[in-house]
VEXBA-195256 format. One line per 4 residues: for each residue x, y, z of C-alpha. Coordinates in steps of 0.05 Angstrom, whole numbers, plus 32768, in hexadecimal, padded with zeros to 4 digits. Layout:
<recs>
X Y Z | ...
</recs>
This chain:
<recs>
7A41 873E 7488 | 7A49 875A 74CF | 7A27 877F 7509 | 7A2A 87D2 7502
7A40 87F1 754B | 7A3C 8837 7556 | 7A7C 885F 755E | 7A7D 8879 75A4
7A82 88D2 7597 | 7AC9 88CE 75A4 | 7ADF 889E 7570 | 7AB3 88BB 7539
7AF8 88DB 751E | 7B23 889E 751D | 7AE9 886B 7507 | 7AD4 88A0 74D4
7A8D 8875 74C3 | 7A77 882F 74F0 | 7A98 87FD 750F | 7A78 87AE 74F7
7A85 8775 7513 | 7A94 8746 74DD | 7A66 870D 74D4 | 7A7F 86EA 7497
7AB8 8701 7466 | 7AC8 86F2 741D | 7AFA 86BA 740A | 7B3E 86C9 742C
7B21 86FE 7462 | 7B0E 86C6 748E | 7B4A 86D7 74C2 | 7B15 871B 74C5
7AD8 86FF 74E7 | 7ABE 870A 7529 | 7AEC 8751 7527 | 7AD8 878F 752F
7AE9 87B6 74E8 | 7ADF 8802 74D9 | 7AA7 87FB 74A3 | 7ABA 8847 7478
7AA4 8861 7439 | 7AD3 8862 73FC | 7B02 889F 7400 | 7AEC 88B0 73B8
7AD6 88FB 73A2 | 7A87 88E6 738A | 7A83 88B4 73CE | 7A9B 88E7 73FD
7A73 8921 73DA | 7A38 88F0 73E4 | 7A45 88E7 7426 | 7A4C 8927 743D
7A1A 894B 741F | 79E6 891D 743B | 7A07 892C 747E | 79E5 8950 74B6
79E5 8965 7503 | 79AD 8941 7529 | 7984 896A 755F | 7948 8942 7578
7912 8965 7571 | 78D4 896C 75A0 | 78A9 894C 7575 | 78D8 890D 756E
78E8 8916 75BF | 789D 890C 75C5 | 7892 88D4 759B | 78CD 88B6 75B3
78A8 88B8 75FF | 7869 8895 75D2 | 7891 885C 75CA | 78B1 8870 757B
78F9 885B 7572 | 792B 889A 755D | 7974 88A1 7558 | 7984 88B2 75A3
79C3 889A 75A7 | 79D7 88D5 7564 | 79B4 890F 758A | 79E0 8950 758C
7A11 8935 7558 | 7A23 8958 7520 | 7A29 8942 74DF | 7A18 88FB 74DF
7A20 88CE 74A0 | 79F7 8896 7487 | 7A27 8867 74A3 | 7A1B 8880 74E9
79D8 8888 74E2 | 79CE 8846 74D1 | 79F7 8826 750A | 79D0 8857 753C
7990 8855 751F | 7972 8826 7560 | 7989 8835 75A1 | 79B5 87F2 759D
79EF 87D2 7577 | 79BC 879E 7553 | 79BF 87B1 7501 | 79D4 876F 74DC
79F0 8785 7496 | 7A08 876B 7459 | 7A3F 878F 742B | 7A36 879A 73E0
7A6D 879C 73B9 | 7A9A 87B3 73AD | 7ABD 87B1 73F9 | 7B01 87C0 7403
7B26 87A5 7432 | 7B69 87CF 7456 | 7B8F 87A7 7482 | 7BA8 87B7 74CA
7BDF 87F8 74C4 | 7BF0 87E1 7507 | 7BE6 87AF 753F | 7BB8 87CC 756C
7B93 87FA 7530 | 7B58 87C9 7510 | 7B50 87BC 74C8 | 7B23 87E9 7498
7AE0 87D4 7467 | 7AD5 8807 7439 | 7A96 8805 7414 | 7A6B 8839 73E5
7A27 881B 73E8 | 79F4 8826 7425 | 7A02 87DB 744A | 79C9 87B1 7441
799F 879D 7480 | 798A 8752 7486 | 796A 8718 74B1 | 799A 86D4 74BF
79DA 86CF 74BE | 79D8 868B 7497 | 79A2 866E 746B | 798D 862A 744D
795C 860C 741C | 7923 85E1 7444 | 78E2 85B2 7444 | 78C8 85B1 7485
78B4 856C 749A | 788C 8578 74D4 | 7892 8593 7521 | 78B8 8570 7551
787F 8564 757E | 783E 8578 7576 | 7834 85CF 758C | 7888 85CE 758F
78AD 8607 756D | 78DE 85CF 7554 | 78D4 85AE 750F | 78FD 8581 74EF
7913 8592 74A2 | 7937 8574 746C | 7968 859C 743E | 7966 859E 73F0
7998 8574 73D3 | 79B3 8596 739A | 79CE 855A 7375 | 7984 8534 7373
795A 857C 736E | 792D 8558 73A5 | 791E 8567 73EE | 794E 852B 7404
798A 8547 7424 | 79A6 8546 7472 | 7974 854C 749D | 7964 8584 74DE
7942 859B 7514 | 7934 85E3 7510 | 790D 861A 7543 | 78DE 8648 752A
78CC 866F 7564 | 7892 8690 7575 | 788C 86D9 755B | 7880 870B 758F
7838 8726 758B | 7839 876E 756B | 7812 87B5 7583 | 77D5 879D 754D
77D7 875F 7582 | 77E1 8731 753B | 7823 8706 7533 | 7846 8715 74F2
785A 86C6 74EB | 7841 868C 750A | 7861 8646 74F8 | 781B 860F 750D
7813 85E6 74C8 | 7848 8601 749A | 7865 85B6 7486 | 781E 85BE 7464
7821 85F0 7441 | 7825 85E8 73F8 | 7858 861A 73F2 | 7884 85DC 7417
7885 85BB 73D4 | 78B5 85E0 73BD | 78E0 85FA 73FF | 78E6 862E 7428
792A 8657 742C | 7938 8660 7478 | 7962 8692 7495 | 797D 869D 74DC
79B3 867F 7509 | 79CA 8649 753B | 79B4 865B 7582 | 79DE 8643 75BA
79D4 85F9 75B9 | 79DE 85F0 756E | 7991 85FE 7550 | 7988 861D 7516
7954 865E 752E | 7927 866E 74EA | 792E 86BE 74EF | 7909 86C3 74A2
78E7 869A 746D | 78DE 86A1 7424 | 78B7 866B 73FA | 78E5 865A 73C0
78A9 865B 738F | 78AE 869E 7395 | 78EF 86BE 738B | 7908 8682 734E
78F3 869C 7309 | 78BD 8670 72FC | 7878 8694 72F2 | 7836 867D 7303
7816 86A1 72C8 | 7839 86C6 7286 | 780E 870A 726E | 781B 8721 722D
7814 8761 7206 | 7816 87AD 7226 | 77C2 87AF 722F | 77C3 876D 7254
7800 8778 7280 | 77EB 87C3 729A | 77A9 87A1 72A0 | 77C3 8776 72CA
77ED 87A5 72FE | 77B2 87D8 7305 | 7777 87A5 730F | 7793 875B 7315
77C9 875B 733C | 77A5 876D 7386 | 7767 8740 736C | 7740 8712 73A1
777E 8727 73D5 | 774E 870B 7412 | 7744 86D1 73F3 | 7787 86BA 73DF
779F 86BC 742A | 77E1 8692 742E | 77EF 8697 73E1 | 7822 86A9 73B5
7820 86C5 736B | 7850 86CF 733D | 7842 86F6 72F6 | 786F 8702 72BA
785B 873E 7298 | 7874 874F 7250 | 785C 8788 7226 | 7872 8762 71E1
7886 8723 71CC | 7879 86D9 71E2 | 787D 86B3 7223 | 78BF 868B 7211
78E3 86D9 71FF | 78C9 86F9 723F | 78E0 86BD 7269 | 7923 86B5 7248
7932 86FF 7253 | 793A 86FE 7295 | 7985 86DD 72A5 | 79BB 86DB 72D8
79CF 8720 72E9 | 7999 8743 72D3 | 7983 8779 72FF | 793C 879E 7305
791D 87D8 7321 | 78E7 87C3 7361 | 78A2 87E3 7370 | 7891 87C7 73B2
7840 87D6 73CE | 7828 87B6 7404 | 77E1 87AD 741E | 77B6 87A7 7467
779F 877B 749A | 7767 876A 74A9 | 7753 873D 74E8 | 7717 870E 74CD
76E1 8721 74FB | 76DC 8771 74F6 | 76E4 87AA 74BE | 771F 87B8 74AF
773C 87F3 74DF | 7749 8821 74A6 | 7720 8869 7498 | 76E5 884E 746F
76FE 8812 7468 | 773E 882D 7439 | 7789 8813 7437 | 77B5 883F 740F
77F6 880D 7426 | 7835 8825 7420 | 7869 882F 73EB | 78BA 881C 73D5
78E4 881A 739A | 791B 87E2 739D | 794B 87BB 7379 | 7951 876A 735A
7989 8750 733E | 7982 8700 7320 | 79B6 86D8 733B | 79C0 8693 733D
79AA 8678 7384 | 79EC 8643 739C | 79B8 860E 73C3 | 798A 860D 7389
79BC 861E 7355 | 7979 8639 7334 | 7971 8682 7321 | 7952 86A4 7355
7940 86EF 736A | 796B 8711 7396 | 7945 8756 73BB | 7953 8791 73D7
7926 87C3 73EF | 7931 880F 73F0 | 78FA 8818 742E | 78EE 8863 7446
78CB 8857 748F | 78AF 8893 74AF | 78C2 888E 7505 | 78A3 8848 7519
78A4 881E 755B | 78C1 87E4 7540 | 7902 8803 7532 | 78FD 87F9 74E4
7931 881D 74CF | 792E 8843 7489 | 795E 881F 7463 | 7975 87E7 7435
794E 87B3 743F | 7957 8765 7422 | 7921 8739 7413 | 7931 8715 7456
7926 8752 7486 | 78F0 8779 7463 | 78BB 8741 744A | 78DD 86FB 746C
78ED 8710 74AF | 78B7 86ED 74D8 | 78BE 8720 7519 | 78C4 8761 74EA
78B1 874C 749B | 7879 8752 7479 | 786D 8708 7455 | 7840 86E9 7490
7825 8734 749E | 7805 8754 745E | 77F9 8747 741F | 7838 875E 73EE
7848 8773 73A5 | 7881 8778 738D | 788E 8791 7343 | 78D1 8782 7324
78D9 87AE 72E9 | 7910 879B 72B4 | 7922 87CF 7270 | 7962 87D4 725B
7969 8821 7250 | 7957 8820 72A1 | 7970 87E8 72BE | 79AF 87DD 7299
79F4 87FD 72A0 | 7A0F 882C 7271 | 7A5C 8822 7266 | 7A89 8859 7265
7AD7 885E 726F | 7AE3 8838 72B0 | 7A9E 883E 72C0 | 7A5B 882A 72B7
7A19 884C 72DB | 79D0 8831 72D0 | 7992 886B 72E1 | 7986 8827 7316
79C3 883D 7336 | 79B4 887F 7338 | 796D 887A 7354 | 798E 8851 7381
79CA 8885 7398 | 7990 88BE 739F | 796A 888D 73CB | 79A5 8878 73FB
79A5 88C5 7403 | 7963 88CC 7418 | 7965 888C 7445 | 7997 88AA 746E
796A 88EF 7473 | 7927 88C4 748C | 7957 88A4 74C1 | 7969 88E2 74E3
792B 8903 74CC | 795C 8937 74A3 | 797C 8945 74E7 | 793C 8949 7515
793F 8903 752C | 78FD 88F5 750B | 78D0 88EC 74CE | 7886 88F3 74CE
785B 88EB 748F | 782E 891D 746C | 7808 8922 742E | 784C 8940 7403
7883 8918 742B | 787B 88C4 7430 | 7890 888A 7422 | 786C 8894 73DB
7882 88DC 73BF | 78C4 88DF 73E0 | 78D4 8897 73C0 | 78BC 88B5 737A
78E2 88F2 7386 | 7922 88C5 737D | 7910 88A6 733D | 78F9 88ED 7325
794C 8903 7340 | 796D 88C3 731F | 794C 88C9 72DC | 7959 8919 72D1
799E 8916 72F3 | 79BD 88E1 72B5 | 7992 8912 7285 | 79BE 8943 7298
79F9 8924 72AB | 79F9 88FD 725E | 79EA 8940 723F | 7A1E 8973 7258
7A4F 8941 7261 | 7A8C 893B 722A | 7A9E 88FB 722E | 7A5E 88E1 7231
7A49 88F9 71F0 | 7A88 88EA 71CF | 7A72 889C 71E5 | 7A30 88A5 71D0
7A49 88BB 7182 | 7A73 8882 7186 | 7A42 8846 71A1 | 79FC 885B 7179
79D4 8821 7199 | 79EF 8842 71E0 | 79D9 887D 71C3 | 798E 8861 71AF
7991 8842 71F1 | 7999 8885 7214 | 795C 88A4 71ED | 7933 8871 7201
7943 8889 7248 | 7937 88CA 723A | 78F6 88B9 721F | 78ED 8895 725F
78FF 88C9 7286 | 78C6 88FB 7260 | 7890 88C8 7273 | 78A4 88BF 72AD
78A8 8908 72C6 | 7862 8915 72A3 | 7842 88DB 72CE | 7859 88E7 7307
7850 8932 7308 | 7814 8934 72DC | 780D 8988 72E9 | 7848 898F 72BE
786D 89BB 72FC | 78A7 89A0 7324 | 789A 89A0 736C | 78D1 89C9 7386
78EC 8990 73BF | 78EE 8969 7381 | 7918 8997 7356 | 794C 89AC 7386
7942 8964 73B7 | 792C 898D 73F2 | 7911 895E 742E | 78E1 8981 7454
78DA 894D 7492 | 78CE 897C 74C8 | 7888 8998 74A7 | 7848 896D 74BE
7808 896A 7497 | 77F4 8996 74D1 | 7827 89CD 74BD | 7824 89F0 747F
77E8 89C6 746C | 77D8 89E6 7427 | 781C 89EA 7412 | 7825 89A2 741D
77E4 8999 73FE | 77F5 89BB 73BE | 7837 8998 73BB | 7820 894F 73BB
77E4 8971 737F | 781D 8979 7356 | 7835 8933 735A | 77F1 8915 7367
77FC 88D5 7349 | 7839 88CA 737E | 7806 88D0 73B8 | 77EF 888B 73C2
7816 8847 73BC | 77E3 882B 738D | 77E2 8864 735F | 782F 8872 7353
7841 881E 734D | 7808 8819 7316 | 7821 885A 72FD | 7867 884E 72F6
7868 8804 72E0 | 7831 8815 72A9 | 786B 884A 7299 | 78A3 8811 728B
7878 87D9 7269 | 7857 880C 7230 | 78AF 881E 722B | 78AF 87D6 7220
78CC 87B6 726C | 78BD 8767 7276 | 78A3 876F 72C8 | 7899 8732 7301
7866 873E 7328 | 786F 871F 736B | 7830 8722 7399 | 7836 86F4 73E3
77F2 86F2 7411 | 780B 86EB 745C | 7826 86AF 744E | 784A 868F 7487
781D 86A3 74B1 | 77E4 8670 74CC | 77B6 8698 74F3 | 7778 8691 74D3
7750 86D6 74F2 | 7782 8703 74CD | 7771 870C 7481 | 779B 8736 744D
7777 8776 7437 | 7787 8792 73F9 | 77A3 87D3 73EB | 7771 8812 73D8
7789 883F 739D
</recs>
C-alpha cells in the first residue's frame, strides 16, 4: 500500500511506470516503508503487450482545455506526452501526487542493484485505489461533548464476539459541503443508529497528535454473509431484482438490505455455497437525491443513475474472523470536478468514503453474481484464467482510455459511449475472447478431452455467452466499437448524432443502468447463479432534508 507520484518527463525512461511511496509492506519488506520504490509492470510478453497497446500520446484537447477553465479536473500534468501507460495515467490523473493504492498480488519485489538506485515493485494488475491507511472494527459510544467531531468508541474484542475491547477517542470531521450544497456524510446521532449494533468498520489514519481521523465507514451488517431475507426459485428471484429490489427507496432512508437470491434449491444450500475464497461478478446501480422540500431536479422527474461492473471475493475478515465481502469496483467516470478518477475502486473509496463515496449520498445496489462456469478459474498447465479475469483485463484497458480520454485528456458521455454500454462492451469482449481463445487453441482442447466435467463446464459458458450476447444486443448485429473495441471518446451526442443514435439501438438494452443490471443478472440466475443483493439508503448520513430517490429504468 503506498502513495503513486508522477515521474517527472525526464525519468519516465529509468522509472519505466510510477514511483509509490510505500505505505505498508508484506512480512519481511518492512525495512521498505516510507521509500520511494519504482512501482513497474511485469516484464512478461501478455503484460507488456497489454500495456502497450493501451498506450497513447495525450494532446489536450479544446474541449477538455475548456472544461478544464469550468472547473473539470484533466490530466494536465500528462499533456504533450506520448505514449502514456496506465500506470502513469493513474499517478497523473489529478494535478497532485495524492492517489492512495493498494497492490494485488502477485507483487514482486527486486532489490536495490546498487546503493544510490531504489528498489523495484512489479505488479500486473491495475493498483487498487482506497480510503485509510489503517482500519478497525467499532461501536461508537457517543461524542465527546455535545456538537464535537470527537466520539469515543470501543473496539470488538475478538475473543468475547462483543463490543468490549480497548477503548478510543476518534474524529470524524465535518465533510466539506459539495456543488449540490448537500454533505455526503454527516456524523450528529450515529451511536444511535441501529446499524451500531453490530459495528461500524472505520478507516482512516492518526493525524498529528495521535487521533484516529475516520476517512470511511462501512456498517458490518452489510458486507458479513448474513442475509436479511432468502428468495427462492428463478420466478421469485428475477422478480425480485426487476421490481423489489429499489421498492419504497424514500422511505427506507438510513437502511440497509441484504437479499440472497437462488434460482434452485433451499435456503441452507444457497447460504452454504458461498465460502472463503469465493469470488463473484458485481453489478453496481446507483440512484438520486432528492432534497425533501422540492421535486427532484431531474427532466420529468427521471433518474437513470449510473452504471459498473465489479468484482467480490469472500474472505475471512482478521477483526471479526467472520466471513465477510471484500469489493472492488471497476468505475468508468466521464471528466468530473471532484477528481474521481476512472479506476479501481474498493468498497472504502467508492461507497465508504464520507468526503467522496456514495453510502451517506445515494441510495446503492450492489449485485454480487456467483456461477461457476463464470466466476471460477479454469486450470490449465501453469495457469488458470476465469472469463472474471478476463472481463476484468478488458476493463483495466478501458479504465486507462476514460483517464486520458483515449489521448484527448477527456471523456464526455453520449447516448452510445457511458458508463453503461462501454461497461457492457467489456463483458461482451471477455466472454467472446475465451470462446475463441478455448476453441482454436491446442492445448486447450487436448485439456478439455481429458477433464469432461471442465469440458461441460466450458459449454455452460458458451451457453452463457449466447444469452448473453442476444440480451444485450437484442438486434442480433454487433456494433462495430464492440467487435473490433474501438473507443470513440472524442464524438459528443452533438456530433454524429444519428450515428451514435443507431449505435446505442443496436445495444438498446445497454442504454440505461436499470435496464442492463436487470438484464444481465436475470441472464445468470435462469443459468443457475446464487446472487447477494446488497442495497444501502444514505446511510451515515443524518441530514434529514435529503431523501434517496430511486433509480428510473
Amino acid at each position: 500500500m503506498g502513495r503513486l507520484i508522477l515521474p517527472k518527463p525526464e525519468e519516465r525512461e529509468t522509472v519505466k511506470g510510477a514511483w509509490i511511496e510505500l505505505h505498508h509492506a508484506g512480512t519481511g519488506y518492512d525495512h521498505l516503508v516510507g521509500q520511494r520504490l519504482y512501482l513497474r509492470w511485469y516484464d512478461l510478453a501478455e503484460v507488456m503487450s497489454r500495456v502497450w497497446s493501451a498506450a497513447r500520446d495525450v494532446y489536450l484537447s479544446e474541449a477538455a482545455e475548456q472544461s478544464l477553465a469550468e472547473g473539470l479536473v484533466h490530466p494536465t500534468r500528462l499533456d504533450h506526452w506520448r505514449l502514456v501507460t496506465s500506470l502513469e495515467s493513474l499517478a497523473g490523473a489529478r494535478p497532485n501526487d495524492d492517489v492512495i493504492v493498494m497492490l494485488r498480488e502477485p507483487v514482486k519485489v527486486v532489490g536495490s542493484p546498487g546503493q544510490d538506485e531504489p528498489a523495484a515493485l512489479y505488479i500486473n494488475r491495475e493498483p487498487v485505489q482506497i480510503t485509510g491507511r489503517y482500519y478497525a472494527l467499532v461501536k461508537f459510544v457517543a461524542p465527546v461533548q455535545s456538537d464535537s467531531d470527537l466520539f469515543r468508541v470501543i473496539h470488538f474484542n475478538r475473543a468475547t464476539r462483543q463490543f468490549d475491547g480497548p477503548e478510543e477517542v476518534v474524529q470524524l470531521p465535518e465533510t466539506i459541503i459539495d456543488t449540490e450544497q448537500l454533505y455526503r456524510s454527516t456524523s450528529h446521532g450515529i451511536e444511535q443508529d441501529p446499524l451500531n449494533e453490530t459495528g461500524w468498520y472505520i478507516s482512516g489514519a492518526k493525524d498529528s497528535a495521535g487521533t484516529f481521523v475516520v476517512q470511511a465507514l462501512a456498517p458490518r451488517a452489510l458486507l458479513n454473509l448474513r442475509p436479511d431475507q432468502i428468495v427462492v426459485s428463478e420466478k421469485a428471484a428475477v422478480n425480485f431484482v426487476q421490481k423489489l429490489a429499489w421498492q419504497d427507496t424514500t422511505e427506507r432512508k438510513g437502511q440497509i438490505n441484504a437479499t440472497l437470491l437462488t434460482a434452485e434449491g433451499d435456503e441452507k444450500t444457497a447460504l452454504n455455497s458461498w465460502q472463503e475464497g469465493d469470488q463473484a461478478l458485481l453489478v453496481n446501480t446507483y440512484g438520486g437525491i432528492g432534497n425533501g422540500r422540492e421535486p427532484y431536479p431531474y427532466p420529468g422527474g427521471y433518474y437513470f443513475g449510473h452504471f459498473s461492473y465489479g468484482r467480490a471475493r469472500v474472505i475471512r475478515e482478521p477483526l471479526a474472523d467472520e466471513l465477510s465481502f471484500d469489493i472492488e469496483y471497476f468505475q468508468v467516470f466521464s471528466s468530473n470536478g471532484d477528481g474521481l478518477i476512472p479506476g479501481v475502486l474498493h468498497w472504502t473509496r467508492y461507497i465508504g468514503d464520507r468526503q467522496f463515496g456514495y453510502l451517506g449520498y445515494r441510495p446503492v445496489c450492489d449485485i454480487l453474481l456467483k456461477l461457476d462456469c463464470f466466476t471460477t478459474s479454469y486450470d490449465f498447465a501453469h495457469r488458470s484464467i476465469s472469463a472474471l479475469d478476463r472481463m476484468s483485463v478488458f476493463l483495466e484497458f478501458l479504465l486507462h482510455l476514460y483517464r486520458i480520454g483515449g489521448g484527448t485528456g477527456g471523456v464526455y458521455f453520449g447516448v452510445a459511449n457511458n458508463c453503461t454500454q462501454d461497461s457492457n462492451q467489456a463483458l461482451y469482449a471477455a466472454v467472446k475472447d475465451l470462446d475463441v481463445s478455448f476453441k482454436e487453441h491446442p492445448l486447450v482442447q487436448d485439456m478439455l478431452k481429458r477433464h469432461p466435467e471442465e469440458a461441460e463446464r466450458f459449454d455452460r459458458l458458451l451457453k452463457l455467452g449466447h444469452d448473453l450476447r442476444r440480451t444485450l444486443l437484442p438486434m442480433g448485429t454487433v456494433r462495430a466499437d464492440w467487435r473490433y473495441n474501438f473507443q470513440l471518446f472524442e464524438v459528443s451526442l452533438n456530433e454524429r448524432t444519428w450515428m451514435n443514435i443507431l449505435r446505442a439501438l443496436m445495444s438498446w438494452r445497454a442504454m440505461t443502468p436499470h435496464w442492463a443490471s436487470t438484464a444481465v443478472t436475470k441472464v445468470f440466475l435462469e443459468h443457475g447463479a446464487t446472487a447477494w443483493v446488497l442495497r444501502t439508503n444514505q446511510v451515515g448520513n443524518y441530514d434529514p432534508e435529503m431523501v434517496p430517490k430511486a433509480i428510473d429504468p
